[in-house]
Steps between C-alpha positions, in 0.01 A plus 500: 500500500799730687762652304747256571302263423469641137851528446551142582251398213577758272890339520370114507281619191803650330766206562232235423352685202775358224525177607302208434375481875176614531483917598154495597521163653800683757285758562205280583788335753642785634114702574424132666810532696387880609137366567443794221152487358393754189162487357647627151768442258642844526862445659518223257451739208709760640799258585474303144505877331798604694669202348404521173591894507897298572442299190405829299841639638749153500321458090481856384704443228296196341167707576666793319610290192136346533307846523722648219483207276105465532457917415679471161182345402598202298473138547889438674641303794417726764109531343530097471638509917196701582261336370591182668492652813135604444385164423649441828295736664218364354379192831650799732245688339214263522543431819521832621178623307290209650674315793641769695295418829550130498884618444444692836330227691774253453754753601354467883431136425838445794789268500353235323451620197818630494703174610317289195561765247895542591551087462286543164788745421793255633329250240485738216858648594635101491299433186660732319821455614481135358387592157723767473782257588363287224497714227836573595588211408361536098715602232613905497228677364220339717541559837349820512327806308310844496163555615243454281093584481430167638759504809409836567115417565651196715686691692217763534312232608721397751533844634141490525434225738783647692288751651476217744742546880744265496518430097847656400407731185816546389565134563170428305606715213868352471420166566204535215697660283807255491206187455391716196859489370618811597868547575570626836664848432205573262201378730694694822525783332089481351393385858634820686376752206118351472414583802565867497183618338227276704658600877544869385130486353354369792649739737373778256145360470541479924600865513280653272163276649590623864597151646792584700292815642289182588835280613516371879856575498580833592695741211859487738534136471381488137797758457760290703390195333524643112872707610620163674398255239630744195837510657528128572329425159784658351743364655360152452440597149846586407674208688269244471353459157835369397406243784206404314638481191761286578440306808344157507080546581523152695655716781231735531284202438646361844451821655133517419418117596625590857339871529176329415513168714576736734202701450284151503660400807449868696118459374435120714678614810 
């Protein structure tokens, strides 16, 4: 992988990162499109920290409230916040303890993989988009609430089987979330701050067991990559959340139908 290279994935990771489009599925594309082959996740870790180092900055003050809220000691909001996100971790966690290297293999699994998984998103992404507009429909009071235990293991769930290229995790989370019930400030907001602790972890546990001393991908790239997908991150995270938020998923539903036919198609010719 050349520097340049880098920097172009490091900025597709960072723009695609906050919307419901598939991160990992774009960079699947765009090392495809290089003819880039790595025998290890390590850009992907690097890139994926880089933008969850944005979130830390673009959320500081919720993770602040969080952090000071859970050290008074005492059962509170912030304690009650926290605790949801670990039960979210909880299917990151399994996975990562026991399927890590079947997680690896269908990262080089090519195009394929990565074409059904983004339509599997377009049909969550639409899904959701017509129960939501449903529930609008019900009296005040019932289209939408917090996250709860249950929703939270959902949604960890869905983050979990995200692990697949091509399978939109955010998208996955949202789109889970607002089946469970969840309004769509409340589950945006949750979807971005779960994922903080199981991306930083696994770049730690990375560091600290040697694998990037082990990566294919040589330490300047890994540096472009993490500086050029931190910047775009945060850019993307402080312009386009609100996008996400507000905008109707059956667009980005669209989007992903034709990214991944197109994938399907690229794989038969």
């Amino acid at each position: 992988m050349s520097s340049i290279e880098a920097i172009i994935l490091g900025i597709v990771q960072g723009l695609t990162e906050f919307l419901p489009v598939s991160s990992s599925g774009h960079l699947a594309i765009g090392k495809a499109l290089f003819g880039i082959e790595t025998a290890d996740l390590s850009f992907e870790i690097v890139v994926h920290a880089a933008t969850v180092l944005a979130t830390i900055v673009v959320f500081w003050k919720d993770i602040w409230k969080l952090l000071s809220g859970l050290f008074k000691f005492k059962m509170n909001s912030e304690t009650r916040y926290i605790i949801l996100i670990l039960i979210s971790m909880i299917p990151v966690f399994i996975v990562g303890m026991f399927f890590k290297d079947k997680v690896e293999s269908i990262f080089g699994s090519g195009l394929l993989v990565v074409g059904l998984a983004l339509i599997v998103t377009a049909m969550l992404l639409f899904l959701s988009e017509v129960i939501t507009a449903r529930r609008a429909a019900l009296p005040e009071g019932e289209n939408g609430g917090k996250v709860t235990w249950k929703s939270a293991l959902w949604m960890g769930l869905a983050q979990a089987v995200a692990v697949i290229p091509g399978l939109s995790r955010s998208g996955s989370t949202i789109a889970t979330g607002l089946l469970c019930g969840v309004s769509r400030n409340e589950v945006a907001r949750f979807s971005f701050l779960m994922v903080l602790v199981p991306i930083l972890g696994e770049a730690f546990l990375d560091v600290v067991g040697g694998g990037f001393g082990e990566s294919t991908v040589g330490t300047l790239p890994l540096i472009l990559g993490f500086v050029a997908a931190f910047v775009s991150g945060l850019f993307a995270c402080r312009f386009m959340i609100a996008i996400v938020k507000k905008a109707r998923l059956k667009w980005f539903a669209l989007y992903c139908a034709i990214v991944g036919l197109a994938c399907l198609i690229s794989t038969m010719v």
